[in-house]
N, C-alpha and C positions, 0 to 999 in steps of 0.2 A: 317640833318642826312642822310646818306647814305641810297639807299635800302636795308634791311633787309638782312643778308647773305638765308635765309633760302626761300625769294622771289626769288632770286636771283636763287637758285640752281632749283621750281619749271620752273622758266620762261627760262631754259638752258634744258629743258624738252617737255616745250610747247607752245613757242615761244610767242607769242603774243597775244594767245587765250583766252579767257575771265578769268580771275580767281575771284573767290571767296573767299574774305576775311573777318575775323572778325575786326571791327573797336571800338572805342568808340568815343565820344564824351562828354566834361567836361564844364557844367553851372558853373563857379569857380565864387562866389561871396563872397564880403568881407561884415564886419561891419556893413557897411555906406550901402549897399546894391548894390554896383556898380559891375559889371561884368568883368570879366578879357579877352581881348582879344586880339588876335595876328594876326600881318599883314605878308601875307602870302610872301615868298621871292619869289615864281613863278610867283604869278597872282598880288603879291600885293592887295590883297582884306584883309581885316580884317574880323575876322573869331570868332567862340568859338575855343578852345584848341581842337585839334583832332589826331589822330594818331591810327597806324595800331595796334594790339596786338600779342607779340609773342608767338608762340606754346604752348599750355599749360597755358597759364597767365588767370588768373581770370580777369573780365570786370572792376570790382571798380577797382583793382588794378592797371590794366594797366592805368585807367584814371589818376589817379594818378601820375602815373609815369611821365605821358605825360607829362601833368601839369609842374612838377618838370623839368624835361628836358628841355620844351620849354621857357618856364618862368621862372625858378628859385623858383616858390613860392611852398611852402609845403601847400597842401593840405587834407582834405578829405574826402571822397567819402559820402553823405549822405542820397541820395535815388534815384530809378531808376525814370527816367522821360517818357522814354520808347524806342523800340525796332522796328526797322523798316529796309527795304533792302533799298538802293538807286539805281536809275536809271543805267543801267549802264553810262560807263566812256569811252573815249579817251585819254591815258597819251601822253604827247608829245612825246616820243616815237615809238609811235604806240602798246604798250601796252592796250589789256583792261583788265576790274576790275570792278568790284560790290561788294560791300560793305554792312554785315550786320552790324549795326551802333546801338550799345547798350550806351548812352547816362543816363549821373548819375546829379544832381546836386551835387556840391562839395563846401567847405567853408573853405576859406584860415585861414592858420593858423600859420601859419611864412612865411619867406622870404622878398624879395624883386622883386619886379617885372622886368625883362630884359629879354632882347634877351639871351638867352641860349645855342642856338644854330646855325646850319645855315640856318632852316627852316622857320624862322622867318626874318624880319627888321626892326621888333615895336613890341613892346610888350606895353598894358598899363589897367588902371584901367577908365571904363565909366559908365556913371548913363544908367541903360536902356532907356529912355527916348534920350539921348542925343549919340549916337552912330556916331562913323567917317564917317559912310556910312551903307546904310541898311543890313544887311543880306542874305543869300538865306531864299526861304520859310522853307526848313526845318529847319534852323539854327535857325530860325523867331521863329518859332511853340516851337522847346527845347526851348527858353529862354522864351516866355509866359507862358511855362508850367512850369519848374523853377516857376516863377514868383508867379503864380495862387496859390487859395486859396487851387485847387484840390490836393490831394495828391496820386493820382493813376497813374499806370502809362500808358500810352498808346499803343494802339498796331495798324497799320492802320490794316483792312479789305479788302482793298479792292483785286480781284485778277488781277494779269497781266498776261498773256497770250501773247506767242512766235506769 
């Protein structure tokens, strides 16, 4: 999917300068208990469902959407896992970006699983245990949380400092 019209008119503003965006991220699990993930068309790394949220869009919702978009599978949204900034970013561009990244678990509920779009080149259904390739730490941490018996959701602590 294209950049965002409404990133688009921020970064025709302030060129390349750090931006600050809201993110989600979707633990999409089925039945069977297997996790739904998508092989990313830039880095090629397999990933959770993630995508930026537009103006105004509520968090569950946008996970949601994402989901649907990138995968075709209908989901949804059924508790927060929890709420964290990411490191910032380098886009191949020379774009930066930081990411506040509100992450839900979600439970399929129709569809089918595919490439949806052009953000993807795999899309599939894994047992958590048996993943294409590991995750990043944070991708790691949503899906044990997912996972776990906890049902809270997390929030890091820690502070960073410029």
């Amino acid at each position: 999917m294209p950049t965002p019209d409404f990133i688009l008119e921020l970064r025709e503003k302030i060129g390349h300068d750090l931006l600050w965006l809201p993110s989600v991220t979707a633990v999409v699990l089925d039945d069977a208990g297997r996790v739904l993930l998508v092989r990313r068309a830039d880095n090629h790394n397999w990933t959770l469902v993630t995508g930026c949220l537009e103006p105004g869009e509520q968090p569950a919702v946008g996970a949601v959407r994402e989901v649907l978009e990138e995968t075709g599978v209908e989901a949804v949204a059924e508790r927060l896992i929890g709420v964290q900034a990411t490191p910032e970013a380098v886009c191949a561009n020379g774009d930066k970006v930081q990411w506040l990244d509100v992450a839900f678990v979600c439970r399929a509920v129709g569809g089918d699983a595919r490439v949806n779009d052009d953000e993807s080149i795999d899309v599939g259904w894994f047992a958590p245990d048996l993943l294409p390739q590991p995750l990043g730490p944070r991708q790691t941490r949503q899906l044990a949380e997912a996972l776990g018996d906890e049902q809270r959701a997390y929030f890091l602590d820690e502070v960073r400092r410029p």
